[in-house]
N, C-alpha and C positions, 0 to 999 in steps of 0.2 A: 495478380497485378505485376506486370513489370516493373520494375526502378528504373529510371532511363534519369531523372533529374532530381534534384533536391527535394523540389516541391512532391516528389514523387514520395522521395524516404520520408519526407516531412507526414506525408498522411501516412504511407504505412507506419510511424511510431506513433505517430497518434492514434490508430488503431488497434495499436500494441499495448500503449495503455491502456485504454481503455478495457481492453480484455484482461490484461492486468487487473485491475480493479475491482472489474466484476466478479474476479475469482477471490480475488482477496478479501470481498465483503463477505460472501460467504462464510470464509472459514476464520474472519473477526468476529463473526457474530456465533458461531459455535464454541469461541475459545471465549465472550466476552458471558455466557450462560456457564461455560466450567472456572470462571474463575474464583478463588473464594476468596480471594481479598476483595471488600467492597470498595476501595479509591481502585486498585486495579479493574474491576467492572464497570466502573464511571466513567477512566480513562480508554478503555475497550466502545465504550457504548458512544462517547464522541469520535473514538476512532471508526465505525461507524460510518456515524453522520458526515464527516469527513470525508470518506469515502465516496460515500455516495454522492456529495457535492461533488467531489473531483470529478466522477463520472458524469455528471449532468455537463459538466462545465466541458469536456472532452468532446461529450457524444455534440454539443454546438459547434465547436470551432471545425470537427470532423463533419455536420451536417454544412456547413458556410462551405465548404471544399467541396460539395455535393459527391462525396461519398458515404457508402454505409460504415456505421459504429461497428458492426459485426463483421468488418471484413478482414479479418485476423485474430489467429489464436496463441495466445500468449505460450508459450513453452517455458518459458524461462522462470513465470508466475508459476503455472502447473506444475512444476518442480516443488517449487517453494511452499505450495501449499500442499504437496502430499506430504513434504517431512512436515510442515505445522500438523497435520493430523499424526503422521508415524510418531509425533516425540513428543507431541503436546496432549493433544486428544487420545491418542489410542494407546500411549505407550503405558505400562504396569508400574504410575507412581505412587508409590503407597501414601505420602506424604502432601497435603494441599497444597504447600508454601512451596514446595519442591516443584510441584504442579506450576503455580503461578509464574517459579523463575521461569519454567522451558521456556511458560504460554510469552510473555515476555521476550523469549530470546528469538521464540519463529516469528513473533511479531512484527518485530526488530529489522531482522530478516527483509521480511516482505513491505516492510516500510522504505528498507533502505535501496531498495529494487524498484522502486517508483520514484525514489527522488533521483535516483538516476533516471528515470525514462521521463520526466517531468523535465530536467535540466538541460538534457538534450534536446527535447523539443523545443523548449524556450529559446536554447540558441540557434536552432533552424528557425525559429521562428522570427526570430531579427535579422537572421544572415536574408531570409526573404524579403525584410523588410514588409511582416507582419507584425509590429511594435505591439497590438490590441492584445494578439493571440500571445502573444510573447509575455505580457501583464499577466497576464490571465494563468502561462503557466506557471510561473515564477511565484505567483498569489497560492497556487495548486502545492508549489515547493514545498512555500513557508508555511503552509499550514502542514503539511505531513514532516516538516524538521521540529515543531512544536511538535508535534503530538510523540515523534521518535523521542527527543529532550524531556517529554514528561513523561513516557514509561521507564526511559532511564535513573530519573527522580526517582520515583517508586521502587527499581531495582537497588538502586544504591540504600536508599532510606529505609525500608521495612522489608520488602521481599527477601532480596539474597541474605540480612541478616536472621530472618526466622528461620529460611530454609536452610541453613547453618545448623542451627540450633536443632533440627529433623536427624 
């Protein structure tokens, strides 16, 4: 697809997250079965849910533009989730707590990789004077800055001090 107008960038980001997303539920859901702290598995499993909201909420405002959800591949995501496997999943941590910070820190990560791509849309999305679509992202935001703000809980309160203690 060529960019020639706003409205243009506006669907290829929105189809950027979206692939975003769909990569990133993936490998939530592979990091939220290796997690052994159970409030971090709880927090994993509505990050989740979350997710896959977002996407529902993505792949409509991207079908309202009659273009396809699939018509871009996130790089940037792709990244993000080979190191979540290289340092969280695959890496040789002998220690679970140890474990939960990495899974945590790539989580982190790839959370904070969507509220950027979530923020920026929202503000294409009122510079078009799409106000709905703009709600909508901004709604998409604050739920993934809650859920980043409640693994950071978890990080501060029990994980990085057990995995001190490793």
């Amino acid at each position: 697809m060529t960019i020639r107008t706003l409205s243009d960038l506006y669907t290829d980001q929105l189809q950027d997250l979206y692939s975003a997303n769909k990569q990133a539920l993936d490998v939530t859901k592979q990091m939220q079965r290796e997690a052994a702290s159970s409030e971090l598995g709880e927090a994993l499993t509505q990050g989740v849910v979350g997710i896959s909201q977002g996407m529902e909420k993505v792949k409509t405002l991207i079908q309202s533009l009659d273009a396809d959800p699939n018509g871009e591949h996130c790089k940037g995501m792709e990244g993000l989730v080979k190191e979540a496997k290289a340092h969280a999943l695959k890496a040789d941590i002998a220690d679970s707590d140890v474990r939960d910070a990495s899974i945590i820190a790539q989580y982190q990560r790839m959370a904070h990789y969507a509220m950027a791509g979530y923020g920026t849309a929202a503000a294409f999305a009122e510079r078009l004077g799409r106000e709905r679509d703009a709600e909508t992202l901004r709604s998409c935001l604050d739920e993934t800055r809650s859920g980043d703000h409640r693994l950071t809980g978890i990080a501060v309160g029990t994980v990085n001090r057990e995995a001190l203690a490793a």
